[in-house]
Structure formats: structure tokens, C-alpha cells
C-alpha positions in Angstrom: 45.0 11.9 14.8 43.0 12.7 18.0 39.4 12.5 17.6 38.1 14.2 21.8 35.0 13.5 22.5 33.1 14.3 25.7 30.4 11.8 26.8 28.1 11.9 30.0 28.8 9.3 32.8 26.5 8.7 35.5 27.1 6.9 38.1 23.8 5.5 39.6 21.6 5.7 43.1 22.8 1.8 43.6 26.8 2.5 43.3 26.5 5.7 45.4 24.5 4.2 47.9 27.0 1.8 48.3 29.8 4.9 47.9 31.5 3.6 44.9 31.9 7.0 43.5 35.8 7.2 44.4 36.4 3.5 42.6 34.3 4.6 39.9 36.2 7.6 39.1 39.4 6.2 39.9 38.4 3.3 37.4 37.8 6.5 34.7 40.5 7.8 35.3 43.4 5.0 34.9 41.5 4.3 31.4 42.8 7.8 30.7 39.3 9.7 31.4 39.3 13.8 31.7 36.6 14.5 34.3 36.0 18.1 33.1 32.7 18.2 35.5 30.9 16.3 37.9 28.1 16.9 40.1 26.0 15.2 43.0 22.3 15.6 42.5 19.0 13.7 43.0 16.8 14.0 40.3 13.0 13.7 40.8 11.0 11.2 38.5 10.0 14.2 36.5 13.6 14.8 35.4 13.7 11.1 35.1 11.3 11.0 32.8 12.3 13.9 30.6 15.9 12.8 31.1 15.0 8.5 29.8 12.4 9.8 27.2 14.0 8.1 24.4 12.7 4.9 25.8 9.4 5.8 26.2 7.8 2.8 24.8 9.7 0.5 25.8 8.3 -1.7 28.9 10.8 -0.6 31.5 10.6 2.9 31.3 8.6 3.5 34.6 11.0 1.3 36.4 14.3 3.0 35.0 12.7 6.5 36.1 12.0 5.5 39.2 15.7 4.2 40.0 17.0 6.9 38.5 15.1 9.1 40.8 15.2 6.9 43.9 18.7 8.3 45.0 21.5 11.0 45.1 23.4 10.1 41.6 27.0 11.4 40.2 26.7 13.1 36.6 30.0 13.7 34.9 31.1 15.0 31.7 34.0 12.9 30.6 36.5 13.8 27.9 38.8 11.1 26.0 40.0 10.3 22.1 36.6 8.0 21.4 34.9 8.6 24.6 31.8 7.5 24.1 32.8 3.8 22.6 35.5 3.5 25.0 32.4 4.6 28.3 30.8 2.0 26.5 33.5 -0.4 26.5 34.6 0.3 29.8 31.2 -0.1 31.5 30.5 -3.7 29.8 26.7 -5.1 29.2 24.0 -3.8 30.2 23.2 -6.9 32.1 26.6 -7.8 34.7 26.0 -11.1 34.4 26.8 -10.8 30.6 29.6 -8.0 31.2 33.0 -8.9 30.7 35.3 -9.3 33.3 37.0 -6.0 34.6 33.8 -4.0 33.2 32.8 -1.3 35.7 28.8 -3.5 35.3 31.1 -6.9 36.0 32.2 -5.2 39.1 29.7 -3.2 40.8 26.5 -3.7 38.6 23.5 -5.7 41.3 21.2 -6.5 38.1 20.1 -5.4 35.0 18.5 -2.8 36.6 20.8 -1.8 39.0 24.0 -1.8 36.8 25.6 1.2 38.7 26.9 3.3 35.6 24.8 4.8 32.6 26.7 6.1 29.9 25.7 7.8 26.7 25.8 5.2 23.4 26.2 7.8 20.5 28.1 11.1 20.0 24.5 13.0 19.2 22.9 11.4 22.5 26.3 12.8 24.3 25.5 16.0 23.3 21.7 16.1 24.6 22.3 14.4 27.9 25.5 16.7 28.9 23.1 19.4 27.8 20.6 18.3 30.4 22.9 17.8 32.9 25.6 20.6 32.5 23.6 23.5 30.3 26.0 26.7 30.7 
């Protein structure tokens, strides 16, 4: 039984600064990833802000808007059976010095700031961020 899902992918100021989109997308790819749209944009603190405001209240939320605003960024919407636990799986812990080997973080993530790749952790917060990203 297939059970598609789309999640959003984004791949973030620190990996495309260092122009890591290719190996990214290649790295989606050969995990059997769809890439039914993508999109180079910079998004300004505003969006940032609107964009992260599930986290709010939590003490790095300035920070993460900031980042996530400091550069050009690649949004994707991504398409797999499971796509949202297997973004997850496939882009490790949120800190790459706890990421598995192989995990996109393990690879390319600086920090626990800069981890390179966000990716959405729940079907209903798929649906909201794609929406921000890629509203027809």
C-alpha cells in the first residue's frame, strides 16, 4: 500500500552559500525523492518570522529568523511514500555532531544552527509550510 506524502525541504543560507544545492538534491533524489517544485529565494526576517512562528517562545527564535533570512535559500516540495519521516530520517539530528553518519546534517551541517537542511516534522506542518512557500 502506498501512502505519498509531500513534505517541504529547505535547503538553508549556509549549504547554498557553500553551493551544495546540487549534492543536496542529488542526495534526495537517490533516496527516491520526487522534487515536484523548487525555488531560489531570500526571504526577509519578516517572512522569517511568520514562516518559524511556531517557536515563538522558545529562546532561539530570533537567531533562527535571522539565518533563515541572512541568505538566498532552496525551498522544495518533495514527494515520497512516508516523506516527511523519511526527510526526517534522511536529514539526521538537529545537532551534526549527534546525526548519524550519511545524514545530510552529518554531512554538510556547520552547527546546530547552521545545519544546512530544514524539513517539515509532521504531515499537518507539511501542509502549512508548502502553503507558505508554494500557495497556487
Amino acid at each position: 500500500m502506498n501512502n505519498i506524502e509531500e513534505t517541504l525541504s529547505i535547503i538553508k543560507p549556509d549549504a547554498v552559500e557553500r553551493n551544495l544545492q546540487d549534492q543536496i538534491k542529488n542526495e534526495f533524489k537517490s533516496k527516491g525523492f520526487e522534487i515536484l517544485n523548487e525555488k531560489k529565494i531570500h526571504i526577509t526576517k519578516e517572512e522569517a518570522e511568520k514562516f518559524y512562528k511556531v517557536h515563538e517562545s522558545k529562546p532561539f527564535y530570533n537567531d533562527l529568523c535571522a539565518y533563515l533570512s541572512s541568505g538566498p535559500i532552496v525551498v522544495m516540495k518533495l514527494q515520497k511514500d512516508n516523506a516527511v519521516l523519511e526527510n526526517r530520517k534522511l536529514m539526521g539530528a538537529t545537532n551534526p555532531d549527534n546525526a548519524e553518519e550519511g545524514t545530510l546534517r552529518k554531512k554538510y551541517g556547520i552547527s546546530i544552527d547552521k545545519n544546512s537542511v530544514h524539513g517539515s516534522d509532521s504531515l499537518e506542518n507539511a501542509k502549512i509550510e508548502l502553503d507558505f512557500f508554494f500557495k497556487d
